[in-house]
N, C-alpha and C positions, 0 to 999 in steps of 0.2 A: 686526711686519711679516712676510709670507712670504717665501720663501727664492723668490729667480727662477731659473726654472729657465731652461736653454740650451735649445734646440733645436737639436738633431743632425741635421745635412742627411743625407739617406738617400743609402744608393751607390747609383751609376747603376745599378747590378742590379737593386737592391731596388726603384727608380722604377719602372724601365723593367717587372719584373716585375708590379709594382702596377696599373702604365698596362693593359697588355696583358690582365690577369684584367678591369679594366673596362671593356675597351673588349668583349671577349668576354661580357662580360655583358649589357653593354647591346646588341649588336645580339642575343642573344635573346631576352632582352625586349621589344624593337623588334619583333622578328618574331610575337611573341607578341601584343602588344597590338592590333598592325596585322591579324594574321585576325580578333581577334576586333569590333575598327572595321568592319574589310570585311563583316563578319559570313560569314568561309569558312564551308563547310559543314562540315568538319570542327571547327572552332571551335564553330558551334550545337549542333551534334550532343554533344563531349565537356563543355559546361558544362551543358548538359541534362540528360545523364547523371548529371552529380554535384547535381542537383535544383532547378536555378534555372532561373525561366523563362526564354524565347526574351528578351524584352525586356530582362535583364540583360546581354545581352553586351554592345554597345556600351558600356554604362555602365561594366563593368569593362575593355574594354579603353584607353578613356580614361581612366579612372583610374592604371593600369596607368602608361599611356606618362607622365601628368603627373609620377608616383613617380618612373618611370626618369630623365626631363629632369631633375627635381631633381636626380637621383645623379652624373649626368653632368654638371651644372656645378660644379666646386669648388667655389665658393662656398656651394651648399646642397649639396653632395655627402653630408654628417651628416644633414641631414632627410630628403633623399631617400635612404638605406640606413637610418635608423630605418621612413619609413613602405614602405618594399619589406618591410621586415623581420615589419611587420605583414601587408602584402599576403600572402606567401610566408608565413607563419601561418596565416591564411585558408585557404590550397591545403591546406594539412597536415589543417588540421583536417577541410575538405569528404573527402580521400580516407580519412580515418580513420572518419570516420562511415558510408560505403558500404565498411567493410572491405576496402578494396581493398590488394593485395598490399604489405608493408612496403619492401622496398628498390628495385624498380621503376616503385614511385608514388609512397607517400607520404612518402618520404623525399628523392625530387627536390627538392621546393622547399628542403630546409633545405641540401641540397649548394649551393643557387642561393645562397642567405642568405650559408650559408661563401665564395663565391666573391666576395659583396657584401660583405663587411667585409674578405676579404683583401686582397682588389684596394683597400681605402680604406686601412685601416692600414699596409698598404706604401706609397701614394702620399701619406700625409698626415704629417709630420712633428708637426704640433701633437694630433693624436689617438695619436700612440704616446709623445709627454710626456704626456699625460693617463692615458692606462693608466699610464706607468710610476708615476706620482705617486699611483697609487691604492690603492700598497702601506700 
């Protein structure tokens, strides 16, 4: 039989800290997704640039927003920051392929990523017993 582990309720700090990186994530997300729904001009214009046509935007920015609403409901909050984590992969790799500058491009999305697992494993109790048990 396994050993049951406890679950260590997190200090209101570390919650509230957790909450707050998610909530800050998700409305950029949200912001994000939404020009490119709207199709802003600036939206067509920078996913163009990185080589996709006109008619992928909406499709990535609903995409986008369905990752984000997963992230944002506890209960899929793990699926939704596994598939952001691939989204935010994607970005990495498009601005790596147009050599676009390392710390002011292509390195945003994985800072996004970090903000996406911190903000979960601070607010999630049963995902910081799974890392810890992974020793």
């Amino acid at each position: 039989m396994q050993p049951t582990t406890q679950l260590k309720p997190a200090s209101k700090k570390m919650l509230w800290t957790g909450r707050i990186l998610t909530i800050l994530v998700v409305l950029l997300l949200l912001f994000d997704c939404t020009i490119k729904i709207l199709q802003v001009r600036a939206a067509m214009e920078g996913t163009m640039q990185l080589g996709y046509p006109a008619s992928t935007v909406r499709p990535i920015g609903i995409i986008l927003l369905l990752c984000t609403i997963l992230y944002a409901i506890p209960r899929t909050s793990l699926l939704g920051a596994v598939l952001l984590t691939g989204y935010l992969g994607g970005a990495v790799a498009s601005n790596v392929r147009l050599s676009y500058p390392l710390f002011s491009y292509t390195l945003i999305p994985v800072y996004m990523g970090v903000l996406v697992w911190a903000g979960l494993i601070l607010r999630d109790a049963r995902l910081r017993a799974f890392l810890r048990n992974m020793e």
